[in-house]
C-alpha positions as CSV (number, residue, x, y, z in Angstrom):
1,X,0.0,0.0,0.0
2,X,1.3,3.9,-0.3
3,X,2.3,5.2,3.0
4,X,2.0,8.8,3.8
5,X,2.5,11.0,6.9
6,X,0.5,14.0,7.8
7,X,2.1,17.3,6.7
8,X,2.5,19.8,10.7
9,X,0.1,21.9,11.2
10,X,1.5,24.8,10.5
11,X,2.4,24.3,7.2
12,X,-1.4,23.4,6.4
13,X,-2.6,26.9,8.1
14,X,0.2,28.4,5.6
15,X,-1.9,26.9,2.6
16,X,-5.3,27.8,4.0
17,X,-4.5,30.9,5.0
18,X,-6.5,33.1,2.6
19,X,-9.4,31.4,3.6
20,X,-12.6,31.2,6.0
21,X,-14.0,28.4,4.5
22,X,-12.2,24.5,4.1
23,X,-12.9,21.0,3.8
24,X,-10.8,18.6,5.0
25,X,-11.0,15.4,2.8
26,X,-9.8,12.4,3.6
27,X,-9.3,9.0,1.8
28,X,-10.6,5.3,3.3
29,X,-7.8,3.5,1.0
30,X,-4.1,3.2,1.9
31,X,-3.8,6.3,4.1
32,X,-6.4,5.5,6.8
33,X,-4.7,1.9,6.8
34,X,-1.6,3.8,7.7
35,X,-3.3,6.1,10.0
36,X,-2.5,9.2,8.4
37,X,-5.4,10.5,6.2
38,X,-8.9,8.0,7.4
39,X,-11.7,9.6,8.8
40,X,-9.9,9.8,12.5
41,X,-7.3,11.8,11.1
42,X,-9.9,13.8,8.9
43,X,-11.3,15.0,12.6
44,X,-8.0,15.2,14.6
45,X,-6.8,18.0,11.3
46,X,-10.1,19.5,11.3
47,X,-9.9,20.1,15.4
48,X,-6.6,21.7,15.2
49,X,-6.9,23.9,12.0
50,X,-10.4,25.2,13.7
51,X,-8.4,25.7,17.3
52,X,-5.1,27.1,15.6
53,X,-7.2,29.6,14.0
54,X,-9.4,30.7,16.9
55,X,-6.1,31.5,19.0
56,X,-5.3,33.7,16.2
57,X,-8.8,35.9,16.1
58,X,-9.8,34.5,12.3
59,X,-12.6,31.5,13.2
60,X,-12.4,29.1,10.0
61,X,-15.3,26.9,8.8
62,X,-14.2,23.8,8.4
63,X,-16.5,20.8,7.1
64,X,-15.1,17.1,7.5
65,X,-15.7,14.4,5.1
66,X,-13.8,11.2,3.9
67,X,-14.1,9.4,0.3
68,X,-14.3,5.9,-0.3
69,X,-10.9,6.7,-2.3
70,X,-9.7,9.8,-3.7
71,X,-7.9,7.9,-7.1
72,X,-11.0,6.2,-8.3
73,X,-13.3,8.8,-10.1
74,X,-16.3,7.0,-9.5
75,X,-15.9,8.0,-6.0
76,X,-15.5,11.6,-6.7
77,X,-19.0,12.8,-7.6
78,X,-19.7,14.5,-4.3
79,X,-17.1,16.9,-4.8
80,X,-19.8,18.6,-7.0
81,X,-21.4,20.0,-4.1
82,X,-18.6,20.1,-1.5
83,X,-17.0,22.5,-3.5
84,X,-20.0,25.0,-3.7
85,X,-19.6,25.4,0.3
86,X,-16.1,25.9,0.6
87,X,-13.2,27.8,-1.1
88,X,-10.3,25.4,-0.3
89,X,-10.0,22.1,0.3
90,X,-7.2,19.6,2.6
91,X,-6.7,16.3,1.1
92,X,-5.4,13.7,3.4
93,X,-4.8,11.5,0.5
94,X,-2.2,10.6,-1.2
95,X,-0.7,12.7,-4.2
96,X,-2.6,10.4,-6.4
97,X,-6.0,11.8,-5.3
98,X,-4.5,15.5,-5.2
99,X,-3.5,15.0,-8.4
100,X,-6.6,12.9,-9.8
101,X,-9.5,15.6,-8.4
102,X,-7.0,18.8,-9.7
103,X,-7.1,17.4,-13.2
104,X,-11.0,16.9,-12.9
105,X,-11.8,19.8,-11.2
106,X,-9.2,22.8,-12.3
107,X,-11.2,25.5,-10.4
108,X,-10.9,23.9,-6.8
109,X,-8.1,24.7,-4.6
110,X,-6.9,21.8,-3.1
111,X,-3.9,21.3,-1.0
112,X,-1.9,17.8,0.3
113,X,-2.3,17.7,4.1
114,X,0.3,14.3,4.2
115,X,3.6,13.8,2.7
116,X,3.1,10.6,0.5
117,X,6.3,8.4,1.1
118,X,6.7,4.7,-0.4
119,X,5.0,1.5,-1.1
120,X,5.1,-0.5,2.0
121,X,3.9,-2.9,4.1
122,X,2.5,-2.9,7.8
123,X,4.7,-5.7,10.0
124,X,3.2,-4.9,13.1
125,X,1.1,-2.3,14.7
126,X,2.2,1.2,14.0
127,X,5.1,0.3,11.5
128,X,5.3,0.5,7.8
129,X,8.5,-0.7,5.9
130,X,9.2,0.1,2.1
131,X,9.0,-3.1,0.4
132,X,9.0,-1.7,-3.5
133,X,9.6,1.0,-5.8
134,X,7.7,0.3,-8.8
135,X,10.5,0.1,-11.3
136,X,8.4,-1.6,-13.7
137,X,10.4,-4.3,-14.0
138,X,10.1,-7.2,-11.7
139,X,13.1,-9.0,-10.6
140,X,11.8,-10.6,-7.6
141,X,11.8,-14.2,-9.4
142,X,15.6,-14.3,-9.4
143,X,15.9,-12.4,-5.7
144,X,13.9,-15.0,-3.9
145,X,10.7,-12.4,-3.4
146,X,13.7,-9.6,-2.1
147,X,13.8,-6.0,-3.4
148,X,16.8,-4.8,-3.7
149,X,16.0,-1.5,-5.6
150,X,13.4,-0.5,-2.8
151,X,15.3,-2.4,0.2
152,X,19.1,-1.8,-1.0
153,X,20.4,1.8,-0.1
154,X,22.7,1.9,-2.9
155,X,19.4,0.2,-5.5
156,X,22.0,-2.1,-6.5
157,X,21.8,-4.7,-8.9
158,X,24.4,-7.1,-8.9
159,X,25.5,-7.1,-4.8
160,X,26.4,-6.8,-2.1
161,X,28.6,-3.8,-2.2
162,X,32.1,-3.9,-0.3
163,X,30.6,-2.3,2.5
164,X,28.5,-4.4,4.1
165,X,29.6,-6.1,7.2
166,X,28.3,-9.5,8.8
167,X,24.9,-9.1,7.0
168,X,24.3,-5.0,7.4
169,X,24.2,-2.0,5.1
170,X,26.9,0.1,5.0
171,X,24.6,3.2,5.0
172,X,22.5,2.2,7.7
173,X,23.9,-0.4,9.7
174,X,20.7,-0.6,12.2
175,X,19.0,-2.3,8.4
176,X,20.2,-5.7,7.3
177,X,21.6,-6.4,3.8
178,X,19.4,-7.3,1.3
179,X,22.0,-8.9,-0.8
180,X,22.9,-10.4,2.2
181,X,19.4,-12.0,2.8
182,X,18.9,-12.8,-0.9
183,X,22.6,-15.0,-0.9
184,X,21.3,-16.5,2.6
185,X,17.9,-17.6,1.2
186,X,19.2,-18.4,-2.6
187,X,21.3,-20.9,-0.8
188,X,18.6,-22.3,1.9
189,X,17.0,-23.1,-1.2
190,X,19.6,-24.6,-3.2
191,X,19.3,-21.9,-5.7
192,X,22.4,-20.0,-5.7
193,X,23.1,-20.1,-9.2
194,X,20.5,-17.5,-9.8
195,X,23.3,-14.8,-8.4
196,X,25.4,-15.6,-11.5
197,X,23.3,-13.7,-13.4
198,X,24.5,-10.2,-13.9
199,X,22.2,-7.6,-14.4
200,X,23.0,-5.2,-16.8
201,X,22.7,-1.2,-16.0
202,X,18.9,-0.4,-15.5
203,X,16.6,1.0,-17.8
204,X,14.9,3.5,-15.1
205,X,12.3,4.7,-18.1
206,X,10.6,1.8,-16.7
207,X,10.1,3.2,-13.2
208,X,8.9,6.8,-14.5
209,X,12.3,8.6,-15.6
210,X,10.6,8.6,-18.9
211,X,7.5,10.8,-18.0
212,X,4.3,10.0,-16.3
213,X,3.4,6.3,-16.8
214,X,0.2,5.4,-18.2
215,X,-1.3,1.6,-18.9
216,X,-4.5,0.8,-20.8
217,X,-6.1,-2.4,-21.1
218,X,-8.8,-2.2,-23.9
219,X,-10.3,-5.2,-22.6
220,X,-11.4,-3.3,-19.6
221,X,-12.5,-0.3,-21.0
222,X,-16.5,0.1,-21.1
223,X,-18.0,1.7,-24.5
């Protein structure tokens, strides 16, 4: 899922400033599973925009509501109204849904209230770890289901580097070695000949380093 944090505070009131009236929208999809933009958070945001502002003599009018998801269009059709009642609005989603309800509705103001950060996964309670980078091109096959361009500090491809020491990265020692971890379960499995092949450099066009990425599946497509 994409994990995001919320954005302080005070750099939201520096958005909103302008205005008396806001929404603050938040998103049901990967953000509230990461706590940072579900309907709590939509009220916890709401609560301290409308306090912050009090303290400062300029009340703000600040209506709450959270989509099913912000990147889906079909989910976006209440916006008509919302945006009749206020002149600003605080997504809590990700930049996918800033970006999605921008491009359909040019006229609104809206602003990102989190910082959207990686693709990860949720271990344990209250922990998210970046598990992928969306490349667009899958290597996991020959890594034994290991990333190293989202879990290797240096993305490499043919590892480890000559930093690493008994099974950590040289960057951040505290985080084990992928390499390390792919050579130790390559050989549980009796498949380390899959670490002779050598990777050529990477085509990062791939992984969006040759403009927006797009994919359309005709056989999908209604009409």
């Amino acid at each position: 899922m994409i994990i995001a944090e919320r954005k302080p505070i005070s750099r939201i009131l520096d958005m909103i400033e302008p205005y008396e009236r806001v929404a603050v929208l938040g998103c049901r999809g990967c953000v509230a599973i990461c706590s940072a933009g579900g309907d709590r958070e939509v009220e916890i945001v709401a609560a301290a925009l409308r306090l912050a502002r009090k303290r400062a003599g300029r009340p703000l009018s600040v209506v709450e509501e959270t989509l099913v998801r912000q990147c889906d269009p079909e989910y976006l059709n209440g916006l008509e109204e919302l945006r009749q009642k206020v002149e600003a609005v605080v997504s809590l989603a990700c930049g996918v849904g800033v970006n999605l309800i921008a491009d359909r509705y040019p006229d609104l103001r809206i602003y990102p209230g989190v910082d959207t950060s990686f693709y990860g996964a949720n271990p344990a309670l209250g922990e998210w770890e970046e598990k992928c980078r969306g490349c667009g091109d899958c290597i996991l096959d020959l890594t034994g289901g290991l990333c190293p361009i989202a879990r290797c500090a240096k993305n490499l491809l043919n590892g480890p580097c000559g930093g690493s020491q008994n099974g950590r990265c040289e960057i951040r020692p505290e985080v084990p070695c992928v390499w390390h971890q792919i050579y130790e379960r390559l050989k549980a499995r009796g498949e380390l000949d899959r670490m002779m092949k050598l990777f050529p450099a990477k085509d990062w066009r791939p992984a969006g380093h040759d403009g927006p990425r797009a994919r359309v599946r005709d056989d999908l497509k209604v009409g």
